[in-house]
N, C-alpha and C positions, 0 to 999 in steps of 0.2 A: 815568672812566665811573661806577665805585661812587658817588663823592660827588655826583656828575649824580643819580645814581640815588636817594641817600640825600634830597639836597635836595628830588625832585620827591617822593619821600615823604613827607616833612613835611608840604610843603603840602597835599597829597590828606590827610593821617591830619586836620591842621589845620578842613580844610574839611569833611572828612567826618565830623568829631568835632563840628561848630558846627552844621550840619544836619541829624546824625542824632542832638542832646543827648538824648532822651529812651529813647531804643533805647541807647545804649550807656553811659550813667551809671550806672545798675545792676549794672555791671561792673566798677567800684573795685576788688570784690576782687582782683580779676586782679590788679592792680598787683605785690603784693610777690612774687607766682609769678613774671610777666614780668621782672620784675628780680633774681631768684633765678638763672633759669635764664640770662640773659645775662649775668650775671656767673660764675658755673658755668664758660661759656664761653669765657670771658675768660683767667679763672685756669687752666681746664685748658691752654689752650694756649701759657702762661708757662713762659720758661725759665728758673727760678729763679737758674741760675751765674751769668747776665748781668746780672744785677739790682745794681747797683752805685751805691750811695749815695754823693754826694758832697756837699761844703759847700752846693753850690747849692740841691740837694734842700732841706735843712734850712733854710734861708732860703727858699726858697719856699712850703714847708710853713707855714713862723712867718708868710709875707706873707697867704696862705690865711684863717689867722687873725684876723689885725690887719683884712684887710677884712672881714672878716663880723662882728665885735665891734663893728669900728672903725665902720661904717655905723650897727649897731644906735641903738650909745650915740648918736654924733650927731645920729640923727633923732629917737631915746627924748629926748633932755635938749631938743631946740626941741618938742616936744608931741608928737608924733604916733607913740603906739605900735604901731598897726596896720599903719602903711608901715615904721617902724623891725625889726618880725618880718618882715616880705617882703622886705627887704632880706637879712635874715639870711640868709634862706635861699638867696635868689640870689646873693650869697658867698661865704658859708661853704661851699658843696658841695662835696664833694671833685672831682679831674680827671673827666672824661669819659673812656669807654675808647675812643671814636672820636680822641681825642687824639692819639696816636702814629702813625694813621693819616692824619692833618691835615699832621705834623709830619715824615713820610715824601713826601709828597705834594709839601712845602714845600721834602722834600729836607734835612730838620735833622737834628737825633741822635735816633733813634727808640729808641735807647738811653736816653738819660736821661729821654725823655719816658713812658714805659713803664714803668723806675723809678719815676718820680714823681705816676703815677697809681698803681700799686698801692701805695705811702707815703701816697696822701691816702687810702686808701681806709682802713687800717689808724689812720691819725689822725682819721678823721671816725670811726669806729665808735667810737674810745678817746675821746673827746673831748665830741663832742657830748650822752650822756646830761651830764654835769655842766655842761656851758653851756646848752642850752635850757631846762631849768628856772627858769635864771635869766631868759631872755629871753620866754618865757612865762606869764602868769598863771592859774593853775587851781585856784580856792578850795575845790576839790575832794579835793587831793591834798597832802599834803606834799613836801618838796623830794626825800627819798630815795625813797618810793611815786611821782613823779614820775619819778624818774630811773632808776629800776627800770622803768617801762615804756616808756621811751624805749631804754635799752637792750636790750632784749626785742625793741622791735620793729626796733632797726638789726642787732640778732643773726640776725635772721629773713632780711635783706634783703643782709646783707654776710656775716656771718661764717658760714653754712650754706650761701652759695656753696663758700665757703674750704674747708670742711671737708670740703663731696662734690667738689670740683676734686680736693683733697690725697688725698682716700680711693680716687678712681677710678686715680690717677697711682700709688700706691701697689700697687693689685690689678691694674692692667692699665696698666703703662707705655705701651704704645703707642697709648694716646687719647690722647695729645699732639697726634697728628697728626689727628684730627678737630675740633679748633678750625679749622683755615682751609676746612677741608669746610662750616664747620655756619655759617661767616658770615654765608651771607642768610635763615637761619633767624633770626638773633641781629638785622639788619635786619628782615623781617618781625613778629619783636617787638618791636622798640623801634618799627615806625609804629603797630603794635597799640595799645603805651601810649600814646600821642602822640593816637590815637584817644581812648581813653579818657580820657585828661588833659583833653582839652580839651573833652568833653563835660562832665564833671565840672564842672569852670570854668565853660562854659554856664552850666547847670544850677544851680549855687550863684546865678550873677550872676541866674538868674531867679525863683526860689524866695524871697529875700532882697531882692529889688528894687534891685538896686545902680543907678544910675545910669551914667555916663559922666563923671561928675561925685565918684562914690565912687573910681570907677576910675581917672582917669588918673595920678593922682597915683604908684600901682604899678606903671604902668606906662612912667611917666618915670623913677622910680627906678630901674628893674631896665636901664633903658636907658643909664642913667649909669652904672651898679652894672658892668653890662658893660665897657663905653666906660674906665671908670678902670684895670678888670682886664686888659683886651688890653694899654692903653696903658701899665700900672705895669708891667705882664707884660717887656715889651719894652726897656724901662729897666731892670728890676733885672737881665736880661739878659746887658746887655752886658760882655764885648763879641761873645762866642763863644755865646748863650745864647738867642738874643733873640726866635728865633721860639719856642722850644721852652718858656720862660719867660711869653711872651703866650699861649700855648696854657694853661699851667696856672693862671692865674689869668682865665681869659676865658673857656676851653671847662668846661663844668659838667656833672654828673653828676646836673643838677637834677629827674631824676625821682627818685630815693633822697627830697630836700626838699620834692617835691611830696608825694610819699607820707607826709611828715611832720606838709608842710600839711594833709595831706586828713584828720589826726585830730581827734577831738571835741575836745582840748585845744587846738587852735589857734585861731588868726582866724580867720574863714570868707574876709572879707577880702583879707588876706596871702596865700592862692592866688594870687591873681591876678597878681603878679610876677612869680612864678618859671615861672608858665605864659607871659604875657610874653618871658621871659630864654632861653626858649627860642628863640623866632623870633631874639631880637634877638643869641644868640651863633652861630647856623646864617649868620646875614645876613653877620657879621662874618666868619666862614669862607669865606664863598662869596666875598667880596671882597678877602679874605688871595690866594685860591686864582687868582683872575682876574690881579691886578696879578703874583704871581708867573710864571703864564702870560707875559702880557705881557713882563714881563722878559728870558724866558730865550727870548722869538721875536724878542725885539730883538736879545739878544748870548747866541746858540746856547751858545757853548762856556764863557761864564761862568755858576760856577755861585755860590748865596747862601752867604756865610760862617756863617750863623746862621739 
């Protein structure tokens, strides 16, 4: 029922974000609050003991990597550095925190999947000030003035979650237990952003006159970009891993990179992917979630290894 719910969310925030571009574009700022406080959320209601790294994590963390670099270069080195940054983004993102509840749903280890969203979350904030300056051009800035305000602002958006989640659990233990209270608040704002993103998106593609012709290009990539994540996900996997593995390299956390794309250093462009990669990794879930149904109404008592 949540993910019924979450879904029809989307498309309302989608539609409601494309029709009301000009009413709600104005409201960027909101972004890194909205993603402050859902991640707040997140981390308060984490149970640190359980959190358990293992080989896998680490190799999916390094795969995490490989495809957001590994896109970049290949589309940067055939010409096109516009689609080669919107790729980035749509890759590189760290997990989704709906990830483990995908993954639960799926009936996988919502253990390791849970680990391995709060690991990409700690590798994307470590990480990314020193690669996006590379994959970004800004004859504005130098490379370390560059990467100082890249880190500044994933400090803003990841690690002052971190700090007031650790500060509250600290001063008042028993807010633990209002994480699964506060989750259709934590819903409620993510269709908020979802609003907002995609008037933004609008709103660029009309401001700049992009075509459909500027555009598809970003958003065949993002659709691929997907498509190799679920499917590499699910392979590196195996053989005990496999849903929970497609989940982390397929399910994104691409409002953090939207919020990235939406800065004056970026493409205007390169938005438009990762606003994309949205639709097209909720689509890939909703169709995870169905054939699993399916499944388990065919052979009741069989349950998925992975």
């Amino acid at each position: 029922m949540k993910q019924h719910l979450r879904s029809v969310s989307m498309m309302l925030a989608f539609l409601i974000g494309g029709i009301f571009h000009r009413q709600f574009a104005p409201f960027e700022w909101w972004l890194p609050i909205g993603i402050c406080v859902m991640l707040s959320i997140t981390f308060i209601g984490l149970d640190v003991h359980q959190l358990r790294p293992v080989r896998m994590h680490f190799r999916l963390l390094l795969s995490i990597q490989i495809l957001g670099v590994g896109s970049w270069g290949a589309v940067r080195l055939a010409g096109y550095p516009a689609l080669a940054e919107s790729l980035y983004y749509c890759a590189a993102a760290p997990i989704a925190s709906a990830s483990p509840i995908i993954v639960g749903l799926l009936r996988g280890n919502v253990e390791f999947s849970t680990t391995a969203m709060v690991l990409s979350q700690i590798v994307f904030a470590v990480v990314t000030p020193f690669i996006l300056p590379l994959m970004v051009h800004d004859s504005s800035m130098d490379y370390l003035t560059f990467a100082g305000v890249v880190a500044y602002q994933i400090f803003i958006v990841v690690g002052l979650p971190a700090l007031i989640a650790t500060t509250l659990r600290v001063v008042y233990p028993p807010c633990k237990a209002w994480a699964p209270r506060l989750r259709d608040v934590s819903l409620g704002i993510w269709s908020l952003n979802l609003v907002v993103l995609t008037a933004g998106g609008v709103q660029r593609i009309i401001l700049r006159g992009y075509s459909l012709h500027d555009m598809w290009p970003m958003m065949l990539g993002a659709g691929v970009v997907c498509f190799i994540g679920f499917t590499a996900g699910y392979r590196l996997g195996r053989p005990n891993l496999r849903r929970e593995c497609s989940q982390g390299l397929g399910q994104k956390n691409t409002v953090l990179t939207l919020y990235l794309a939406s800065q004056s250093y970026a493409t205007p462009l390169a938005y438009i992917g990762p606003v994309f990669y949205v639709f097209c990794h909720n689509t890939a879930n909703a169709i995870q979630l169905w054939l699993a149904a399916r499944e388990q109404k065919r052979h009741p008592s069989r349950l998925p290894s992975a």
